[in-house]
C-alpha positions as CSV (number, residue, x, y, z in Angstrom):
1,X,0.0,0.0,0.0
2,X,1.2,3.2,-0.9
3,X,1.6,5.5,1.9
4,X,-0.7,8.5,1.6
5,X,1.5,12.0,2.2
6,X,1.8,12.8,5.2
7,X,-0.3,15.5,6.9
8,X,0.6,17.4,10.4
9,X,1.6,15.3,12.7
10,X,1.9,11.9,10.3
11,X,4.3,9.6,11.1
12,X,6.3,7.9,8.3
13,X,7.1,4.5,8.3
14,X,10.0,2.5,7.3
15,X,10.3,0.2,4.3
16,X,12.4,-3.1,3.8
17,X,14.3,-4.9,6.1
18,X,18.1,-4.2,6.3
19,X,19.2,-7.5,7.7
20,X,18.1,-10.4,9.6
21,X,19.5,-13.2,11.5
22,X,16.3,-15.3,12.5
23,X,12.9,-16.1,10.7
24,X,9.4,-14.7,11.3
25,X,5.6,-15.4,10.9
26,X,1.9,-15.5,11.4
27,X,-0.6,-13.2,12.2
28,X,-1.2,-14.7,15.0
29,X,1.1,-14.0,17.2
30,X,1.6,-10.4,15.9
31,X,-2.1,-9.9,16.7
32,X,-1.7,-11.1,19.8
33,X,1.2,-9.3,20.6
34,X,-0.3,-6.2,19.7
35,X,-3.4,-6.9,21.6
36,X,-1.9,-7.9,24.5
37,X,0.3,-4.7,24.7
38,X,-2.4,-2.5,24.3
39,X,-4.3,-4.0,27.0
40,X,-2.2,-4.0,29.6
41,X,-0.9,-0.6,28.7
42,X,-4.5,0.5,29.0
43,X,-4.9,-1.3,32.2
44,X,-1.7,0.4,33.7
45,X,0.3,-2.6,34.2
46,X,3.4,-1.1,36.1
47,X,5.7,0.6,34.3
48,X,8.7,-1.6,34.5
49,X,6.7,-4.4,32.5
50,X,6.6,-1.5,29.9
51,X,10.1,-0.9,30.1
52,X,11.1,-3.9,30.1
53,X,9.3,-5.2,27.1
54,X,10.9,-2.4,25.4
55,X,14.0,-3.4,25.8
56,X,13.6,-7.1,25.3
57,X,11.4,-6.6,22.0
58,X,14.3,-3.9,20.8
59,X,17.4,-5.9,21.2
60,X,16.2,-8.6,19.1
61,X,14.2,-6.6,16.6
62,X,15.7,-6.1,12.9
63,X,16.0,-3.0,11.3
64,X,14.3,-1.7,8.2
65,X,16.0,0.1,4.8
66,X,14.1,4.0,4.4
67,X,12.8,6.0,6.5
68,X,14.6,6.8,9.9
69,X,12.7,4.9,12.7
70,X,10.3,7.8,14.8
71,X,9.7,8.0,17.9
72,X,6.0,6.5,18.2
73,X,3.6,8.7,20.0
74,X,0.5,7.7,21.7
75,X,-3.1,7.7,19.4
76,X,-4.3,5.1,16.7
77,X,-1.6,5.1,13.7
78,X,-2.4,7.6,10.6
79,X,-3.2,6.1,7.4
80,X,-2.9,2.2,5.6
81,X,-0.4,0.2,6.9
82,X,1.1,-3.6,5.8
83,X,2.8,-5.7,7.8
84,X,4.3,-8.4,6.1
85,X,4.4,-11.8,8.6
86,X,6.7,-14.8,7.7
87,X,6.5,-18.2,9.6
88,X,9.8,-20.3,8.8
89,X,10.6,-24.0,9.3
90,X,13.6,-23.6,10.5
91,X,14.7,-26.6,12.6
92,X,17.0,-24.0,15.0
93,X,16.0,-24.4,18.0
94,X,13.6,-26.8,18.1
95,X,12.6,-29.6,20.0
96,X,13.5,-32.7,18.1
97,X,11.3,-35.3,19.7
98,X,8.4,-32.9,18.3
99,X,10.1,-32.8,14.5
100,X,11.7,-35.9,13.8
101,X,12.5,-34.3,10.7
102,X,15.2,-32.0,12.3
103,X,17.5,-35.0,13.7
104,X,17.4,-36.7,10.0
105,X,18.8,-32.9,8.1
106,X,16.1,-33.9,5.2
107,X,15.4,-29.6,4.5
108,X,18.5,-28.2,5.3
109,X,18.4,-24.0,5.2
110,X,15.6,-21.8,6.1
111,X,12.2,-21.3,3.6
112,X,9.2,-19.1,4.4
113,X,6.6,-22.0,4.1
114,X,4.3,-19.0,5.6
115,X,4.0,-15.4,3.9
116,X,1.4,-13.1,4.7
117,X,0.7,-9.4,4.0
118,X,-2.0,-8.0,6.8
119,X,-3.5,-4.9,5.4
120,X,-4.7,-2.3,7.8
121,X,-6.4,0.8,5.9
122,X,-7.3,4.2,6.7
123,X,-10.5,5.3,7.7
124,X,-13.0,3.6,7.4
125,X,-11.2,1.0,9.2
126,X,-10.8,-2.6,7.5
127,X,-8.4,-5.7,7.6
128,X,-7.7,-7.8,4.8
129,X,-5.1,-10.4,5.1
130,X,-3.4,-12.1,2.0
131,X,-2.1,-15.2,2.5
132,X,0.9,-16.5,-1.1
133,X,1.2,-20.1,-1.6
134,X,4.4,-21.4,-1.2
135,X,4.8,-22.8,-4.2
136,X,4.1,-19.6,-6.1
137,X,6.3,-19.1,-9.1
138,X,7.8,-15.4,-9.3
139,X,10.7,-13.4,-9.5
140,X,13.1,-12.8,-7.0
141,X,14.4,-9.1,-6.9
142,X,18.2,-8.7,-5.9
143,X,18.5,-8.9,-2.5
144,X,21.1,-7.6,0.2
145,X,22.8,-10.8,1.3
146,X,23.2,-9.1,4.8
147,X,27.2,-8.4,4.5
148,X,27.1,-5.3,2.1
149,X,26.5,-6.9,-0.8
150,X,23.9,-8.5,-3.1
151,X,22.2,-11.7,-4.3
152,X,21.4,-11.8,-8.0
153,X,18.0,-11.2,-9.0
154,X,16.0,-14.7,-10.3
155,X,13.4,-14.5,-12.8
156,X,11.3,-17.6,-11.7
157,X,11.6,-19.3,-8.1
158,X,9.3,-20.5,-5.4
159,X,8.2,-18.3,-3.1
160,X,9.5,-19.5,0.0
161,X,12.6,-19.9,-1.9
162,X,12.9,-16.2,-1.3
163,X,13.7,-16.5,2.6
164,X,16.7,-19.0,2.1
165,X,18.3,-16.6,-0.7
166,X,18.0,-13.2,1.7
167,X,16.2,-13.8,4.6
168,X,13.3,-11.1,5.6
169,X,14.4,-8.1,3.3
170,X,14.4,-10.8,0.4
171,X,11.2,-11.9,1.1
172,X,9.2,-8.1,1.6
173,X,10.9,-7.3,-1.6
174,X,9.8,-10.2,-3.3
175,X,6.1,-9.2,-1.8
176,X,6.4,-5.3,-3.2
177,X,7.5,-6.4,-6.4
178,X,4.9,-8.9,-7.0
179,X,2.0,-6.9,-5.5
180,X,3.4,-3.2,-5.7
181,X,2.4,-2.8,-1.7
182,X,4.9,-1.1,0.3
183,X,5.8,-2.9,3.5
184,X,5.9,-1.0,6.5
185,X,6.3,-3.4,9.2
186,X,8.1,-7.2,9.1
187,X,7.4,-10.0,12.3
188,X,8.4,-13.9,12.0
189,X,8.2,-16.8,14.3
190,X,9.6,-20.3,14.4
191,X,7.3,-23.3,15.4
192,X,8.3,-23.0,19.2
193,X,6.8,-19.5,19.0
194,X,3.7,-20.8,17.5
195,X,3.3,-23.6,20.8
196,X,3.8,-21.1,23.0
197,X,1.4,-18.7,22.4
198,X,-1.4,-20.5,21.3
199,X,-0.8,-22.1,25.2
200,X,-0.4,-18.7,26.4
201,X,-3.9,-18.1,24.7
202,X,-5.2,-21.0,26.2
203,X,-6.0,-22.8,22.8
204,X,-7.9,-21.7,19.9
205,X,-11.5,-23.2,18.5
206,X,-11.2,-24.4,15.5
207,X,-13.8,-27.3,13.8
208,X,-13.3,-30.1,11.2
209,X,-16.5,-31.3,8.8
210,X,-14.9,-35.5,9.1
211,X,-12.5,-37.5,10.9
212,X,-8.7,-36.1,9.5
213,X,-5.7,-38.0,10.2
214,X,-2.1,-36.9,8.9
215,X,1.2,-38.9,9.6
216,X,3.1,-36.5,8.4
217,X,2.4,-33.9,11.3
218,X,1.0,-36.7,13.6
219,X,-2.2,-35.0,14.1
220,X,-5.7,-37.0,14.0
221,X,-9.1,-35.1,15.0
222,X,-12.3,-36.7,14.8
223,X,-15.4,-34.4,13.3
224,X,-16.7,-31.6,15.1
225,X,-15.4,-29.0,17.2
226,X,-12.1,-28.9,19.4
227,X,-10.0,-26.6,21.1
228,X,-6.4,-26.9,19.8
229,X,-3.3,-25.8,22.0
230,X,0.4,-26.6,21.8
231,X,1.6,-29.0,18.9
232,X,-1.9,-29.8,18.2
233,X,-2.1,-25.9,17.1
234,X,1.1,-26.3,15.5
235,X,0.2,-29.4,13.7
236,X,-3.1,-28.1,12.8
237,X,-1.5,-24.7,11.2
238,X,1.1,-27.4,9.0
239,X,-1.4,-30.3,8.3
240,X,-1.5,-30.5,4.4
241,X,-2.1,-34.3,3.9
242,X,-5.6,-35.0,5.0
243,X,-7.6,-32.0,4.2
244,X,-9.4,-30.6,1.3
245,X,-7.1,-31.7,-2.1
246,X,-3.9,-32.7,-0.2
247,X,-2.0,-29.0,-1.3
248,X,-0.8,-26.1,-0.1
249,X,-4.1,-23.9,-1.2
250,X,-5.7,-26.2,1.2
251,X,-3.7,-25.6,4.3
252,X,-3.7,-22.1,3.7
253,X,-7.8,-22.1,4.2
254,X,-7.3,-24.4,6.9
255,X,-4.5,-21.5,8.3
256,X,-7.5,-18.8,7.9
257,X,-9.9,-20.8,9.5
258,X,-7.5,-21.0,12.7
259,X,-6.4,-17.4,12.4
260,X,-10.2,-16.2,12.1
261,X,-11.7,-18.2,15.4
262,X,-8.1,-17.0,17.0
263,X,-9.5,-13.2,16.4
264,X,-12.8,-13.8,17.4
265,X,-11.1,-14.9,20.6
266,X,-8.6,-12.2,21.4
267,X,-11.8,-9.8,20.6
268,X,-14.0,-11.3,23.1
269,X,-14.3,-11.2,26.6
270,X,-12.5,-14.4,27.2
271,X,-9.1,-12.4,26.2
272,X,-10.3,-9.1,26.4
273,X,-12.1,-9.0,30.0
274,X,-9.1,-11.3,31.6
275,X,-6.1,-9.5,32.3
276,X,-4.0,-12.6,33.8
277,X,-4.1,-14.4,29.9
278,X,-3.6,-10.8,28.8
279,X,-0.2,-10.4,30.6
280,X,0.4,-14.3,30.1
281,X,0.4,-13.6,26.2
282,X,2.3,-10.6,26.5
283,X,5.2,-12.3,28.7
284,X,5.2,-15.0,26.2
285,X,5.7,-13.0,23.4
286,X,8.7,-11.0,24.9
287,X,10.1,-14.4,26.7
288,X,10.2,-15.6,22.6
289,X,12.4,-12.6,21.5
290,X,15.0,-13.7,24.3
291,X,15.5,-17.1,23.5
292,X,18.5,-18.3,21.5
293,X,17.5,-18.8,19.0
294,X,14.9,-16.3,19.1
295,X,11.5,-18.1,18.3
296,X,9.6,-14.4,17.4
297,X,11.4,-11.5,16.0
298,X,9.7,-8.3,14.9
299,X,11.2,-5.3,12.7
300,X,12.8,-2.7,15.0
301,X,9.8,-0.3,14.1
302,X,7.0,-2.9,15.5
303,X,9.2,-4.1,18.4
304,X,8.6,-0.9,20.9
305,X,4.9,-1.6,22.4
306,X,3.7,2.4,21.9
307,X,3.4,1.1,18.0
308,X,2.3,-2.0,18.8
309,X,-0.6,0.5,20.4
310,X,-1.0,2.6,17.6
311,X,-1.6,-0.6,15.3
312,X,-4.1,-1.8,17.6
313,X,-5.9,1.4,18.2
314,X,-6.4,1.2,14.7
315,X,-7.4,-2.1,14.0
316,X,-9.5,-2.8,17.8
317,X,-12.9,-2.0,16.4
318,X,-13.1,-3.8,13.3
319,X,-16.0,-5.7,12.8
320,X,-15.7,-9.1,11.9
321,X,-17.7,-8.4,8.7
322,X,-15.0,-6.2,7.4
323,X,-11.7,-8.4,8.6
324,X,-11.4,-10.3,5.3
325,X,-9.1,-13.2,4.6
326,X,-8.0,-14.1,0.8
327,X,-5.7,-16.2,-0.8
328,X,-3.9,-14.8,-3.8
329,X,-5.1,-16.2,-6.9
330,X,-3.0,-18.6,-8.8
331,X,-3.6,-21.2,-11.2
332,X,-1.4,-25.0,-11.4
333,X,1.5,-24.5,-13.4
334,X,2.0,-27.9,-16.2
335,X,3.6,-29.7,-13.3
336,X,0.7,-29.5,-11.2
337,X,2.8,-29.4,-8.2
338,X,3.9,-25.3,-8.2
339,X,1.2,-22.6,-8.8
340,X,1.4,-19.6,-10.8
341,X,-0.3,-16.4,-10.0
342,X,-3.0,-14.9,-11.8
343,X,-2.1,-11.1,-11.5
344,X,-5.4,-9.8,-13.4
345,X,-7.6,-10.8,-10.6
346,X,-4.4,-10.0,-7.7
347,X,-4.9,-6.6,-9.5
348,X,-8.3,-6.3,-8.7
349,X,-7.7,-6.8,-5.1
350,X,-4.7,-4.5,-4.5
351,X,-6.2,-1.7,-6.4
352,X,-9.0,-1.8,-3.8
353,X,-6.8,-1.7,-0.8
354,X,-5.1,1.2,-2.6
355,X,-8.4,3.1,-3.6
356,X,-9.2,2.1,0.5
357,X,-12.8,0.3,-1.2
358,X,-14.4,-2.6,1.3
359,X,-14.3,-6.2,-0.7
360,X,-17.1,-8.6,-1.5
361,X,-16.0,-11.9,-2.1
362,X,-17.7,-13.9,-4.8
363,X,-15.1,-16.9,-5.1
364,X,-15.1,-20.1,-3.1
365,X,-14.1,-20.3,0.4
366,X,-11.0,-22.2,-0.6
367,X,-8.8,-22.4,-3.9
368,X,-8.1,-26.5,-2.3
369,X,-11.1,-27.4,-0.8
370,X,-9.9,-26.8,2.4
371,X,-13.2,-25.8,4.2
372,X,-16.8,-25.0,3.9
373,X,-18.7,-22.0,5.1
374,X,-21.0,-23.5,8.2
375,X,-22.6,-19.8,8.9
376,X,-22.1,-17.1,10.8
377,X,-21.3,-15.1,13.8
378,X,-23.3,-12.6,15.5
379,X,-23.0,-11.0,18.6
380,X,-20.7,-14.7,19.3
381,X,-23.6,-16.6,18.1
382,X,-23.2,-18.6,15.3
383,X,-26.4,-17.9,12.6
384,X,-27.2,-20.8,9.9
385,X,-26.5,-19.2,6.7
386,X,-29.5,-17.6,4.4
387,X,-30.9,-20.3,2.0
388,X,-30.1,-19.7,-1.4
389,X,-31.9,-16.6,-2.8
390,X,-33.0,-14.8,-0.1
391,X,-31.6,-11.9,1.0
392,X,-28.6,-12.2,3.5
393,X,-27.7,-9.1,6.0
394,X,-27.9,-5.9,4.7
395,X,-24.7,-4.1,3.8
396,X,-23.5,-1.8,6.5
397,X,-22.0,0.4,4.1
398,X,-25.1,1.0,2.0
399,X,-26.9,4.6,2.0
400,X,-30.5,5.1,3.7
401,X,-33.1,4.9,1.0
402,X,-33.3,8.1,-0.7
403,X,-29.9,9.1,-0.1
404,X,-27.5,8.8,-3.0
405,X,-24.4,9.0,-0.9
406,X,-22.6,11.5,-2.9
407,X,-19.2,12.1,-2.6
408,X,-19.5,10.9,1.3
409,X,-20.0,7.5,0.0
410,X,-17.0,6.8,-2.3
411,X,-15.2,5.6,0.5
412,X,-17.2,2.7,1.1
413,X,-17.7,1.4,-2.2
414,X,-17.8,-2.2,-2.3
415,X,-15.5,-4.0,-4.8
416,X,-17.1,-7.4,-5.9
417,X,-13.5,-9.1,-6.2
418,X,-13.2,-12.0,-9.0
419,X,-14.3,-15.3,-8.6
420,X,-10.4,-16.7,-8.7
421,X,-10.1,-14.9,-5.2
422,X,-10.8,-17.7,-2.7
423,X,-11.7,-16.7,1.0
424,X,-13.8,-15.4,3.5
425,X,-14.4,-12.6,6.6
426,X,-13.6,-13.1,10.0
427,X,-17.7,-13.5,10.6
428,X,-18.1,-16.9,9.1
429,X,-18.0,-19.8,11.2
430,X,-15.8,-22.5,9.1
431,X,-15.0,-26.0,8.9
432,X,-12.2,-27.8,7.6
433,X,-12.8,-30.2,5.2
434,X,-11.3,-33.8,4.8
435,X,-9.4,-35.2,1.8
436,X,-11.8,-36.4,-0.1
């Protein structure tokens, strides 16, 4: 997203990363970092914790190529923002009894088997998170190879080939080239992180429409609904084999479905009202940046808490209606194994982030059959979906009758976005499917 210019009292942000020396990823915990943070600073937690978590979340944090990092001051944070989150599988630090695969050395180096871009936009406030296969074929821009120099550009490469080449920088370049998005902010976490603070949440609903069973992550859930914690969380957010067609465009639904309950969760009462899992999530977070390895880094911009703040301020009272998660369209490359993407239809998308225009989605739930639409949430109740052709809810955007909106309503035109966009909001109750 390009940033708008800024007015009095704007803030700038920062663009690429410099340099890294450990991975990143997943909404998740970035959410609930920022969440947490803004709780307890709200609640006046002493302000040692504050300090504290400053310094932990600093020393650890990367930096970012542009703009000079600011000072953050306190209020919600001006304009669109992009955070770019990357979830690695590095075996570094890991317990081995719980990856096998790490004693044997089968994946030596360090991929980004998770890249999302979380869009935050200005007023009217929405969220819309874009989750790349993997196995995306694009270019790879140059990148800095973290010593002064440079990595040659490659005109055709996997996606999460772009972490191994140049760590962080390589992949938010690789991101801004493909979707012309500026990224602001950068966060990553290794698959400790992910255990810890989906324990430090105290687990996360998720629900499966049939019995799924996967040797290759070990997980096996029998249909319905089931609170997932700990490996299972992990091994839920990795499962491939099992669900909807078996690939990548499957798990990445079956991500979204876990990321979507988790923010229905950090929103309610059950996170929001308790200030003991509150300060549990935000402990856990900074305890993460101080391992070694660290299992969560965040750009040196996002680690002081005061952003954290801003980003929450401004993202706090979405409603679940307009916190929309899409996969980018692709298509199966002659191989059928990598995907290619389908950039007339991407375009669609970013060009309503950039003209700040809500989304309808018109596309399936899922690009691999990874879950089915169950209904819907309101006011935490979950509503059985309108039967096909009646009318559904009424658009919140739309003007009264006999209003024609004017120039007050162009900023909340809807965008009906192609049918090659899979996805869905934040609102509607998912299952995963199994592999049929």
């Amino acid at each position: 997203m390009q940033q708008p210019a800024p007015r009095a009292g704007r803030e700038t942000v920062a663009r690429h990363a410099r340099e890294t020396r450990h991975p990143l990823i997943r909404a998740l915990s970035v959410v609930g970092v920022v969440v947490a943070v803004l709780a307890t600073s709200i609640a006046g937690v002493a302000a040692y914790t504050v300090w504290d978590t400053v310094s932990a979340l600093e020393d650890s944090s990367v930096e970012l190529v542009g703009n000079e990092v600011l000072p953050p001051s306190i209020g919600e944070i001006e304009g669109g923002v992009n955070v770019l989150l990357v979830g690695s599988d590095s075996c570094e630090g890991q317990d081995i009894s719980l990856f096998p695969r790490c004693a044997n050395n089968d994946a030596e180096g360090e991929r980004n088997d998770v890249t999302m871009l979380v869009h935050i936009s200005d007023e009217p406030r929405r969220v819309t998170v874009v989750s790349f296969p993997r196995d995306m074929i694009v270019p790879i821009p140059s990148c800095p190879d973290g010593e002064g120099g440079q990595y040659s550009a490659m005109s055709a490469q996997p996606l999460n080939a772009s972490y191994m080449y140049g760590g962080l920088p390589c992949t938010a370049l690789t991101i801004e080239e493909l979707t012309g998005e500026e990224i602001h902010f950068a966060a990553a976490i290794r698959w400790t992180g992910v255990i810890d603070m989906s324990d430090a949440i105290g687990g996360v609903d998720v629900c499966v429409a049939g019995d799924i069973s996967d040797v290759h992550t070990g997980l096996s859930l029998t249909e319905g609904e089931h609170t997932l914690q700990g490996v299972q969380a992990l091994q839920f957010l990795r499962i491939r084999h099992g669900i909807g067609d078996g690939s990548d465009l499957g798990r990445i639904s079956n991500q979204q479905q876990f990321m979507s309950s988790m923010v229905r969760k950090l929103k309610s009462d059950a996170v929001l009202g308790d200030p003991q899992t509150l300060l549990r999530f935000a402990t856990t977070a900074v305890d993460l940046t101080r391992q070694d390895p660290p299992q969560l880094v965040l750009s040196s911009d996002l680690a002081n808490p005061m952003r954290m703040v801003q980003i929450a301020m401004a993202a706090k009272d979405v409603p679940f209606e307009d916190i929309v998660f899409v996969q980018y369209p692709t298509e199966y490359d002659a191989d059928f194994v990598h995907v290619l993407p389908v950039r007339d239809a991407a375009d669609v998308l970013f060009a309503a982030l950039r003209e700040n225009q809500a989304v309808t989605l018109t596309g399936e739930a899922s690009q691999g059959y990874g879950v089915e639409v169950r209904g819907e949430v309101e006011g935490g109740e979950t509503a059985e979906p309108a039967p096909e052709g009646e009318a559904g809810a009424e658009e919140p955007d739309a003007a009264p009758e006999g209003e024609t909106g004017g120039e007050a309503a162009a900023p909340t035109e809807r965008v009906e976005l192609p049918s090659q966009i899979a996805g869905t909001t934040a609102a509607e109750v998912t299952c995963t499917r199994p592999e049929s």
